[in-house]
Structure formats: C-alpha cells, structure tokens
C-alpha positions as CSV (number, residue, x, y, z in Angstrom):
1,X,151.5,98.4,170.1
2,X,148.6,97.0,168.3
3,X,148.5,96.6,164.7
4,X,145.7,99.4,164.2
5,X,147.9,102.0,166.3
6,X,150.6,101.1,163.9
7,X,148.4,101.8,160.7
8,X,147.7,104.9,162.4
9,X,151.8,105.9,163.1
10,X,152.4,104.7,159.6
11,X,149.7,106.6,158.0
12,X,150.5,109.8,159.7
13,X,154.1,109.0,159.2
14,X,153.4,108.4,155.0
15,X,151.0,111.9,155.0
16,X,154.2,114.1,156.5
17,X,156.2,114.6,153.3
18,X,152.8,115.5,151.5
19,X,152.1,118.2,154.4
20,X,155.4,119.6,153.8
21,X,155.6,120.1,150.0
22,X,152.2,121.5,149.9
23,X,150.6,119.0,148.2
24,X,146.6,119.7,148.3
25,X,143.8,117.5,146.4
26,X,143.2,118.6,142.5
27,X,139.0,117.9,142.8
28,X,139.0,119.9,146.7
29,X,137.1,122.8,146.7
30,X,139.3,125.4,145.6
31,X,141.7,123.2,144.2
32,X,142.7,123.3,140.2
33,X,140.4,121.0,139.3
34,X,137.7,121.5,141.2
35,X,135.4,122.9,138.3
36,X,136.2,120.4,136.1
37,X,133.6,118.2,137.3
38,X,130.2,117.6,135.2
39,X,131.7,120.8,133.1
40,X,133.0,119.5,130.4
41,X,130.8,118.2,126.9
42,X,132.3,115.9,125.1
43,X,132.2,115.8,120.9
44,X,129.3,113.2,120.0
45,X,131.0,109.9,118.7
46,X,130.6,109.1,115.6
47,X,132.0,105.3,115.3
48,X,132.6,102.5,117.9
49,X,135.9,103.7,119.4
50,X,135.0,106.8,119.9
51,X,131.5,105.9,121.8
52,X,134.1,104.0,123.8
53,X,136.2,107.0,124.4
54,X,133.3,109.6,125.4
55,X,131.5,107.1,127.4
56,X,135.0,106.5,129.3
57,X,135.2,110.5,129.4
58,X,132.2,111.1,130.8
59,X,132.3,108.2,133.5
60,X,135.3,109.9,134.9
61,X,134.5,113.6,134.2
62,X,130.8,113.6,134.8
63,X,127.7,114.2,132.5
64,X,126.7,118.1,131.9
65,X,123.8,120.1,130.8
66,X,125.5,123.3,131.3
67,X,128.9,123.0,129.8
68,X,131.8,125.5,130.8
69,X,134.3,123.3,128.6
70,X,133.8,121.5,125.6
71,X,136.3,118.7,124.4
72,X,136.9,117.7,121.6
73,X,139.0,114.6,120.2
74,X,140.8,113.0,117.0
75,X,141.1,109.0,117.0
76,X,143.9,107.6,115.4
77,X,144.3,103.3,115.5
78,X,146.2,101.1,113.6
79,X,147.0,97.3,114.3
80,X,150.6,95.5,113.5
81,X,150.9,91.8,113.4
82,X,153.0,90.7,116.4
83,X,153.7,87.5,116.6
84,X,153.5,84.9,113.4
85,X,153.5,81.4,113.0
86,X,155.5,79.1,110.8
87,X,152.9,78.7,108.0
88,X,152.8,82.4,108.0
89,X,149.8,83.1,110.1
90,X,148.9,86.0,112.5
91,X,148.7,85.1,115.7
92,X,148.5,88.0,117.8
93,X,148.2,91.9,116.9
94,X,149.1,94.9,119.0
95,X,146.8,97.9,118.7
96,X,148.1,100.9,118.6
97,X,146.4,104.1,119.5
98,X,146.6,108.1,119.6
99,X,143.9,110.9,120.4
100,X,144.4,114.6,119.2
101,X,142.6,116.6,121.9
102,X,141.3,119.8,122.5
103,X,140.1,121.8,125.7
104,X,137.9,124.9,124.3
105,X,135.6,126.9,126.5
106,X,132.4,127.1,124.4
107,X,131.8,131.1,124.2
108,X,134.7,132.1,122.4
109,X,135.8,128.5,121.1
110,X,139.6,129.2,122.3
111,X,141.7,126.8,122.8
112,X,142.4,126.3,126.6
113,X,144.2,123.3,126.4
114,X,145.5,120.2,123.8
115,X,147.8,117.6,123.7
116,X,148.2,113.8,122.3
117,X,147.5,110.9,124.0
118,X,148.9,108.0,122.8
119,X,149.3,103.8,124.2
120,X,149.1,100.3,122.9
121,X,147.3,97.0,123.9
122,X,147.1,93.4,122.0
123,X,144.9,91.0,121.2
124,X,144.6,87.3,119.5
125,X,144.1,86.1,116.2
126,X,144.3,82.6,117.6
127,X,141.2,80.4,117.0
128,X,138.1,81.4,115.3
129,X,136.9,84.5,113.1
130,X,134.3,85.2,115.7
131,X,136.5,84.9,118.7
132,X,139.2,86.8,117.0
133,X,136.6,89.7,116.2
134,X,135.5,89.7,120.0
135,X,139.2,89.8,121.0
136,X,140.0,92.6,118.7
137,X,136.5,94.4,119.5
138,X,137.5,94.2,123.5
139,X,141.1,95.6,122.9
140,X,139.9,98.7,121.2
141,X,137.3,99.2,124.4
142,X,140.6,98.4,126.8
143,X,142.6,100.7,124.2
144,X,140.1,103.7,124.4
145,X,139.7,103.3,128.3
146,X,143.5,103.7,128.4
147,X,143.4,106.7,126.3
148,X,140.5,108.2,127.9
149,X,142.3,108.2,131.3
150,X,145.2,110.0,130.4
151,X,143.5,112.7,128.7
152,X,141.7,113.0,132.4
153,X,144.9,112.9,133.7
154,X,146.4,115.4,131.6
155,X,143.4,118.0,131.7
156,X,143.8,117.3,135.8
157,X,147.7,118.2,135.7
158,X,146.8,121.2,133.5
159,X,144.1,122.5,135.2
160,X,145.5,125.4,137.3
161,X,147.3,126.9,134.1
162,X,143.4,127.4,131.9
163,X,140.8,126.5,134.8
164,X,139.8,129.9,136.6
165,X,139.2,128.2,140.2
C-alpha cells in the first residue's frame, strides 16, 4: 500500500467518529454560526489595546457595513513583576488580562450573549528602557490577540443558543 492510500485509510478512518456524533461545521451554511460572518460591529477603540483587540476581532469575524450584531467590550490589564534580581530589579513581568463582553443585536440593544475572557502573557524588563517598552508594547498586542480569539471562540460555541440560522 502506498503512503497516499494510507493518508487516504487514515483520514477516512479519523472522519468516522465525527460522522457518527453528528458533528457538522459551525461557519457551513446552515450551521450555528454561519451568520456570524461580516455581521458583527465592533465598539470603536479608544486606546492602544483595544485597537489591538477590534483589529484582531474583525480579522477573524469580518468587516461589516450592515451589522446584525454589535459587540461590545471592557478591557481590563494589569502587569506583576515575575521574576527579580538580587539588587532588587525587575526583570520580567507577566501581563495579565480580562475583557467583559457583550453580544447585542442593534434594534432592540438586548443582550444576546456575554461572558469574560480572561489569559496572561510576559514580557522582559531586561536591557534598555526602549527595548523594554517594545517588549511590553508587543505582549499587550500578543495579550489582546489571545483574548480576541476566545471571545471568537466563545460567540462560535454560543451561536446556536442567540443566532437565528
């Protein structure tokens, strides 16, 4: 048996399980999620994480001049020293992060969904004040990335309970 043939065995042998608990695509036409897709505004940032967080949104949710959803979103970082040297210098930080969010379908401005998002990255305070500034800069783009993708997630897993499709 060649190796393709064998892909093709093991592939059909992976899909079987997913045929039999009915598992069935979230963004396929007719699946939960399938309007979510270039539906959803998101609140205008206001500061530097949250331009992070909407551009991160609407990369993975798509840009929309009709909304049927709008989302909106409450930021919350804060950053503990994590590892200190022996003259009492910071060294490394860990940045921690939540966001408060909100599902609301724009007529009636109900509530369709919310939840709280929360993770954690680092950075380090090793070396100079400008490198230390870019390393703390890029972990609150890494941090809002994070959190941007489980709120995707989330309003995926959801979708079937507030999403009409």
């Amino acid at each position: 048996m060649s190796s393709s043939d064998r892909r093709t065995v093991l592939t059909l042998l992976a899909a079987a399980p997913l045929a039999a608990c009915g598992f069935e695509p979230a963004y396929a036409p007719g699946g939960p999620a399938a309007g979510l897709l270039g539906q959803v505004t998101v609140d205008a940032p206001e500061d530097r994480d949250s331009f992070d967080l909407v551009a991160r949104l609407e990369d993975r949710l798509g840009r929309t001049r009709t909304p049927v959803f709008r989302l909106s979103y409450r930021i919350t970082t804060k950053a503990e020293a994590q590892a200190i040297a022996p003259d009492n210098t910071i060294n490394r930080y860990q940045l921690l992060g939540s966001v408060d969010y909100a599902l609301h379908d724009p007529a009636t401005d109900a509530v369709l969904t919310s939840g709280t998002v929360s993770s954690f990255t680092a950075y380090s305070a090793f070396g100079t004040s400008v490198a230390t500034a870019a390393s703390e800069a890029d972990a609150h783009r890494r941090l809002m990335r994070i959190l941007a993708d489980q709120i995707v997630t989330r309003l995926v897993a959801s979708s079937a309970t507030w999403n009409g499709q």
